[in-house]
Chimera marker file (.cmm) of the C-alpha trace (Angstrom):
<marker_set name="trace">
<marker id="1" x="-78.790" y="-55.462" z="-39.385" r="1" g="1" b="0" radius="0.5"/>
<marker id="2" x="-80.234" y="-53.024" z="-42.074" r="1" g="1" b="0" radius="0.5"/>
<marker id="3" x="-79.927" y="-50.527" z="-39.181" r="1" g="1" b="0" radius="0.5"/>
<marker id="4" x="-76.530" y="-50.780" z="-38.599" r="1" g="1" b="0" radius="0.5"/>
<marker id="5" x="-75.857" y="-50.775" z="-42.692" r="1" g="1" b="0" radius="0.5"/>
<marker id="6" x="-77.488" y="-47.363" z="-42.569" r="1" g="1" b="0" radius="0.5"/>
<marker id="7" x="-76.196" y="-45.629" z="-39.633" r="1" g="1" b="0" radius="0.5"/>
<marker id="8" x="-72.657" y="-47.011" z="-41.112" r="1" g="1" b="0" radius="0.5"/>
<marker id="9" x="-71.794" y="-49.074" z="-37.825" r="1" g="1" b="0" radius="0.5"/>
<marker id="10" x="-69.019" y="-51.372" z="-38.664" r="1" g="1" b="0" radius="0.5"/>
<marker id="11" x="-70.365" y="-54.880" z="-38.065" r="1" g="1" b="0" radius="0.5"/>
<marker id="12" x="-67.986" y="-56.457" z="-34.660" r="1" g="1" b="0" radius="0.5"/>
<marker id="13" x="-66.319" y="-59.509" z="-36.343" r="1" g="1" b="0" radius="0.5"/>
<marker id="14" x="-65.884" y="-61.672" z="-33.382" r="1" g="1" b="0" radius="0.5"/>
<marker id="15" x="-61.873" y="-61.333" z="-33.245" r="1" g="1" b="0" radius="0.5"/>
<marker id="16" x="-62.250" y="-57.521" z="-33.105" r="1" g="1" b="0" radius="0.5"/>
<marker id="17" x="-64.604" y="-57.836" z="-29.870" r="1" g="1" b="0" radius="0.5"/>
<marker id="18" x="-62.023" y="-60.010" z="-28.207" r="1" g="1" b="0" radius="0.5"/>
<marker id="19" x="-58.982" y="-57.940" z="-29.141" r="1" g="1" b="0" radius="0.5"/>
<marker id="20" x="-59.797" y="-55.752" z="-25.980" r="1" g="1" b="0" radius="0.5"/>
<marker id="21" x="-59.927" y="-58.348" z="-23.687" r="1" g="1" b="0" radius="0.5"/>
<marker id="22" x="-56.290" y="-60.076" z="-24.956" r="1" g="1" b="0" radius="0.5"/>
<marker id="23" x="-55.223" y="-56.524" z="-24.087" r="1" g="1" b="0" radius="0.5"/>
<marker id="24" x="-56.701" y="-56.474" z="-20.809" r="1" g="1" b="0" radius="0.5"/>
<marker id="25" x="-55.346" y="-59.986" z="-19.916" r="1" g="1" b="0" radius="0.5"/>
<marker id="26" x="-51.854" y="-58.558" z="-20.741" r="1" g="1" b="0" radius="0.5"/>
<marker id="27" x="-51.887" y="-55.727" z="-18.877" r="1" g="1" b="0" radius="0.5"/>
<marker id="28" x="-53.145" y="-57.125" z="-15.748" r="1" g="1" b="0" radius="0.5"/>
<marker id="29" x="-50.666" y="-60.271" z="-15.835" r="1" g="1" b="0" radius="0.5"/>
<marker id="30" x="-48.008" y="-57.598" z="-15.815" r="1" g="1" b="0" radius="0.5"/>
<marker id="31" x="-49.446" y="-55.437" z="-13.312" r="1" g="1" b="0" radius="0.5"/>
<marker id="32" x="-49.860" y="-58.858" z="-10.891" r="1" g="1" b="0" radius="0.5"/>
<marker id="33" x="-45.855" y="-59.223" z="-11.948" r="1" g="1" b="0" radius="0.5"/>
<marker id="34" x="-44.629" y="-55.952" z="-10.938" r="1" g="1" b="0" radius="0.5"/>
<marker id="35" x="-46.874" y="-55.996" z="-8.048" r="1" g="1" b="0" radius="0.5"/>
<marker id="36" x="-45.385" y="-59.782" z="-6.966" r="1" g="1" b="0" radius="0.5"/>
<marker id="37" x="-42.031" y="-57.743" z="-7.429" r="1" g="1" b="0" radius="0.5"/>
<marker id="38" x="-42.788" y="-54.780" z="-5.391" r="1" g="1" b="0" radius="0.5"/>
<marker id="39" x="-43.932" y="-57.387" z="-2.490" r="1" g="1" b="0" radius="0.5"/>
<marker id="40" x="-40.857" y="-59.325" z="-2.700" r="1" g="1" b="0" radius="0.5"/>
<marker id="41" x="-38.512" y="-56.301" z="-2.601" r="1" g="1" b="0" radius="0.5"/>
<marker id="42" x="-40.521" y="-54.730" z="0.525" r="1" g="1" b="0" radius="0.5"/>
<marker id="43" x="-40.341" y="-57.867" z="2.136" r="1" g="1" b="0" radius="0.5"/>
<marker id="44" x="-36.049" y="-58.281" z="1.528" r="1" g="1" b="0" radius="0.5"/>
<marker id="45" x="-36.031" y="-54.486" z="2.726" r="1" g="1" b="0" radius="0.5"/>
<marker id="46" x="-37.996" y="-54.953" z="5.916" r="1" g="1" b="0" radius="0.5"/>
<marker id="47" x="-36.527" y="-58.377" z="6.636" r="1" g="1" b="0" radius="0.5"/>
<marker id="48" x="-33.477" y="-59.032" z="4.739" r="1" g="1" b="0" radius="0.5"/>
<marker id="49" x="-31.148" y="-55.720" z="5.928" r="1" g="1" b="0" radius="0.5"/>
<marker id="50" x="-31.023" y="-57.103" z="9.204" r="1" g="1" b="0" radius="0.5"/>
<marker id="51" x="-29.349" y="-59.943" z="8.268" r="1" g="1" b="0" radius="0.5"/>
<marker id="52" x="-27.012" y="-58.365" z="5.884" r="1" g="1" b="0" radius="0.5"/>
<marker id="53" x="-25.194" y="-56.240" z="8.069" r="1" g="1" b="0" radius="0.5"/>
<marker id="54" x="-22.246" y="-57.949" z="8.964" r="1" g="1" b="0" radius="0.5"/>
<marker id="55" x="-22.107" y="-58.868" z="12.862" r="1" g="1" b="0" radius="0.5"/>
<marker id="56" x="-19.804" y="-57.447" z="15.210" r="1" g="1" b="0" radius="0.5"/>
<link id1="1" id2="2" r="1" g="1" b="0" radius="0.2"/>
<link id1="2" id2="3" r="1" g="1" b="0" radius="0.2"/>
<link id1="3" id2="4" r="1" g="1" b="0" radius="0.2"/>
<link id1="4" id2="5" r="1" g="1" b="0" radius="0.2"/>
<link id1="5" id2="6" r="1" g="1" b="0" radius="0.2"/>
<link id1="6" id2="7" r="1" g="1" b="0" radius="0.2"/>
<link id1="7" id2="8" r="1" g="1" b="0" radius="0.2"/>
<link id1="8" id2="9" r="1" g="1" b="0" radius="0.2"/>
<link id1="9" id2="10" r="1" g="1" b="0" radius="0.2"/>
<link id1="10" id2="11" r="1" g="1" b="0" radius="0.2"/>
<link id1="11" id2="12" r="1" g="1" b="0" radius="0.2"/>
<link id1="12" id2="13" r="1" g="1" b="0" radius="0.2"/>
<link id1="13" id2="14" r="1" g="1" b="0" radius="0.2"/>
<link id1="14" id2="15" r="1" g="1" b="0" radius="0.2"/>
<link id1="15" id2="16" r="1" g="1" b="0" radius="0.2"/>
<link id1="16" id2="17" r="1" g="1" b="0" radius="0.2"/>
<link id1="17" id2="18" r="1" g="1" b="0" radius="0.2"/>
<link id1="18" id2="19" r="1" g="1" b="0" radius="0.2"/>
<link id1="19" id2="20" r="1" g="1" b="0" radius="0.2"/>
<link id1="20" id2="21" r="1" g="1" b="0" radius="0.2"/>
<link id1="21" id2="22" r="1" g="1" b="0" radius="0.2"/>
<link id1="22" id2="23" r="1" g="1" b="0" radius="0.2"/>
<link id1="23" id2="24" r="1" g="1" b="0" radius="0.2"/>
<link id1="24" id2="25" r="1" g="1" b="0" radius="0.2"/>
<link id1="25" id2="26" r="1" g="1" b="0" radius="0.2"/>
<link id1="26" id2="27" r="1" g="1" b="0" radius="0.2"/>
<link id1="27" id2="28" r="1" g="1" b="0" radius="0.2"/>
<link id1="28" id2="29" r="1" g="1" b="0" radius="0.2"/>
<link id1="29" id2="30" r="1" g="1" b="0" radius="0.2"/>
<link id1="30" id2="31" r="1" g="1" b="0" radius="0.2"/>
<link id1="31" id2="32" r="1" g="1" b="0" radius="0.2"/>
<link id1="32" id2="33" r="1" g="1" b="0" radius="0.2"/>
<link id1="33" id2="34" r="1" g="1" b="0" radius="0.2"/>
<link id1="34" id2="35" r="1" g="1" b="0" radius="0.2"/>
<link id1="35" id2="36" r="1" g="1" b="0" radius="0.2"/>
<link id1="36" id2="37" r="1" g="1" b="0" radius="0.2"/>
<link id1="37" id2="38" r="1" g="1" b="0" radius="0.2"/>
<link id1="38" id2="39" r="1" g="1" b="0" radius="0.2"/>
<link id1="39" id2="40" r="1" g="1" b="0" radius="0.2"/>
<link id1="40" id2="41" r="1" g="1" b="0" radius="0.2"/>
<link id1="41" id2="42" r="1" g="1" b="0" radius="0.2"/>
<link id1="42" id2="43" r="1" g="1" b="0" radius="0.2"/>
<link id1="43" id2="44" r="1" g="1" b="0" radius="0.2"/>
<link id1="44" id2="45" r="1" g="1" b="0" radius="0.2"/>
<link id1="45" id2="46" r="1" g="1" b="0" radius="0.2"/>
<link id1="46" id2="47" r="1" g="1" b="0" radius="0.2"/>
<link id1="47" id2="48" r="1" g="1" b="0" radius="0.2"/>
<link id1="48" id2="49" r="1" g="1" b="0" radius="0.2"/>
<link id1="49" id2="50" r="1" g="1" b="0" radius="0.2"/>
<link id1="50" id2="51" r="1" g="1" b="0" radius="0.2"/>
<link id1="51" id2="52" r="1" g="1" b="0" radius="0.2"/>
<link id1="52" id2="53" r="1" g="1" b="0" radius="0.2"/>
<link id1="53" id2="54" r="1" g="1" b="0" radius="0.2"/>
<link id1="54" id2="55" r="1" g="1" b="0" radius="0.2"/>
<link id1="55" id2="56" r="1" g="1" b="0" radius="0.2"/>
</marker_set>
């Protein structure tokens, strides 16, 4: 602990060594979102434009 005092290394309060992690959390569950998006809208293009075309 001394060591840290004299090098002048902040001491990590627990919420600070967490913060990083909250932010990682939030960026992946809106990755995973636009991702679920992306699969949805690939799946309406491949599958969905046949059936919107009106039928002769």
């Amino acid at each position: 602990m001394s060591h840290n005092l004299i090098l002048g290394v902040p001491k990590a309060t627990p919420q600070d060594s967490l913060q990083p992690l909250q932010n990682m959390e939030i960026y992946f569950e809106c990755l995973l979102a636009i991702l679920s998006e992306l699969d949805a809208l690939s799946h309406n293009l491949t599958l969905g434009v046949q059936e919107a075309t009106p039928s002769k």
